[in-house]
C-alpha positions, -999 to +999 in steps of 0.1 A: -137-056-428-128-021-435-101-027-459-066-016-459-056+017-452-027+033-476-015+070-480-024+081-447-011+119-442-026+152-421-046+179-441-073+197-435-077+194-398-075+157-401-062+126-413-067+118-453-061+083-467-073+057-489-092+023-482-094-002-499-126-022-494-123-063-492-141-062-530-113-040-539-129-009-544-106+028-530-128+049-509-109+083-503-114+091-468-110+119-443-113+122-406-110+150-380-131+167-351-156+191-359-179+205-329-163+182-309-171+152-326-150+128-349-164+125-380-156+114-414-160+120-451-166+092-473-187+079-504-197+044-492-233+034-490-229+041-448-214+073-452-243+087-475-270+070-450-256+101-422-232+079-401-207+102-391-183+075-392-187+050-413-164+014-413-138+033-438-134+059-416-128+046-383-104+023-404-084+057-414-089+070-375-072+040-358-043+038-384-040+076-376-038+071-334-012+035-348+011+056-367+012+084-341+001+107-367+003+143-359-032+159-374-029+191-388-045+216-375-076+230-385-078+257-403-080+293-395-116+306-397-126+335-425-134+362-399-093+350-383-078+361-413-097+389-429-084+423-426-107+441-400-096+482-414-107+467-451-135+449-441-149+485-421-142+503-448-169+480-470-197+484-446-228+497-459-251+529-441-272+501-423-241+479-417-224+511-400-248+520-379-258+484-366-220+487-357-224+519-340-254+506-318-227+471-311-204+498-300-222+523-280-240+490-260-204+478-250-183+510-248-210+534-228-184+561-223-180+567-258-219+580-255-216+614-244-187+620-280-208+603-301-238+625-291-215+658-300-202+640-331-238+639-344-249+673-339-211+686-357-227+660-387-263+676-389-248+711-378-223+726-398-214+755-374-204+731-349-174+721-369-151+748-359-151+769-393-153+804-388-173+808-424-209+794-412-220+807-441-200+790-466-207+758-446-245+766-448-238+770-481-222+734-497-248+722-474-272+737-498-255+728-525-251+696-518-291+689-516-297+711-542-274+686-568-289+655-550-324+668-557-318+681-596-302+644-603-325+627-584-356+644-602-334+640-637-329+605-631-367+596-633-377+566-658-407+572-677-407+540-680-416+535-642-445+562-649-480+542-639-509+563-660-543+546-671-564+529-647-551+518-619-559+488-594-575+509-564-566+542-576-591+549-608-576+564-638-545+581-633-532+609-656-496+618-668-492+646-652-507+630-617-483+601-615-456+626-629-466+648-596-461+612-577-425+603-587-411+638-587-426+639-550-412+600-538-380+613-560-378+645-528-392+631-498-357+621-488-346+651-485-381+669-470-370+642-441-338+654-437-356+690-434-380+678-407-356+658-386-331+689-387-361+712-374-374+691-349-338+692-331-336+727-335-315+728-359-330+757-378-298+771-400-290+741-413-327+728-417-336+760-439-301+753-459-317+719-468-348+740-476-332+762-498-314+732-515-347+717-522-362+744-540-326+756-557-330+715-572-365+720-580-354+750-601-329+742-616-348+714-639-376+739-645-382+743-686-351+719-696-367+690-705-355+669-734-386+649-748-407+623-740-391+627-699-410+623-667-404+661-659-421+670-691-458+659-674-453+675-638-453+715-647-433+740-653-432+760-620-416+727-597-401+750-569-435+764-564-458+731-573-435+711-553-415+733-527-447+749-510-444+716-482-412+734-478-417+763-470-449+756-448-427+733-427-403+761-423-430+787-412-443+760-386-414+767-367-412+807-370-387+804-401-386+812-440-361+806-463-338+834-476-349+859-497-322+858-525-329+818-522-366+817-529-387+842-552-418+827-544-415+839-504-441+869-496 
């Protein structure tokens, strides 16, 4: 027998109540339907075995149908109640564009505006200001402040020197040269992928905000720093790959921008 049944109510989707077994112990039990299938919560011996319904809980089930017992619903999912606007706004770069790939594939029309909205993001004359200049210009500025912290921000604790497993000895100032040029190659991307779509105004703005960064930590190191170890001319140690993609495509960077230009 499965015992007697007492404090039947709905919750959670179900039916809870006690059972008292024939040796008088009180199982708490719940039942309700997931996937399809009744199933039940218990912490008898059959229960923890994997019946999805043990003795106790059909026991709670049939005194559920007997009373005529009105089982609460079950309860709203997460993704039902979370606020889609907030959640959007959360989204990381790769969450964003997996999103923007999810909405291309099922809105197709949206194609031929999302194609002019990234050119007006790469291109800053494309977005309607009559000043290109000045938008050239904070796009320089902007790379030239991402480089200069970027290169500031190096560790000399993450600085690798000695021998190295399949590398040989390694000076200072070579894995100095090594961080400070992992610390740019972001941004000597962002230069290549602006050229290669023609792009060439805003690609030599990047350029010039390369080597504007690379300057502007020249000879202000403060001790024992990472910066100290990989020379003191960085916009011409560093910026030359630069400048040589640049002159690939018929293009230099401006004169006021780089001293180092012939």
């Amino acid at each position: 027998m499965a015992g007697a049944v007492q404090g039947l109510e709905s919750g959670y989707g179900g039916a809870n109540a006690d059972v008292t077994a024939d040796a008088g112990k009180r199982y708490p039990v719940w039942v309700g339907v997931i996937d399809g299938t009744l199933t039940g919560e218990c912490d008898c011996q059959a229960a923890r075995r994997g019946a999805a319904l043990c003795p106790h809980g059909v026991a709670v089930a049939l005194a559920a149908v007997d009373a005529g017992l009105r089982w609460a619903p079950a309860p709203a999912r997460d993704a039902e109640r979370t606020d889609g606007k907030a959640a959007l706004a959360t989204l990381g770069p790769q969450e964003k564009a997996a999103l923007l790939d999810a909405l291309l594939r099922a809105h197709p029309e949206l194609a031929a505006e999302a194609h002019a909205l990234a050119v007006r993001i790469l291109d800053p004359r494309t977005t309607g200001h009559r000043d290109h200049g000045a938008d050239y210009g904070e796009l320089r500025d902007e790379v030239a402040a991402g480089v200069e912290q970027a290169l500031r921000d190096l560790d000399i604790r993450n600085m690798h020197t000695g021998r190295q497993p399949g590398y040989g000895y390694v000076s200072p100032e070579e894995a100095a040269g090594q961080m400070v040029e992992e610390a740019i190659e972001r941004y000597r991307q962002d230069l290549r992928r602006r050229l290669k779509l023609g792009l060439h105004q805003a690609a030599q703005a990047v350029g010039a905000g390369i080597i504007a960064g690379l300057r502007a930590c020249e000879g202000t190191y403060d001790g024992d720093e990472v910066l100290c170890y990989a020379g003191e001319d960085l916009a011409e140690n560093y910026g030359w790959t630069v400048r040589e993609e640049l002159r690939k495509h018929g293009l230099q960077l401006p004169v006021q921008e780089d001293d180092d230009e012939e």
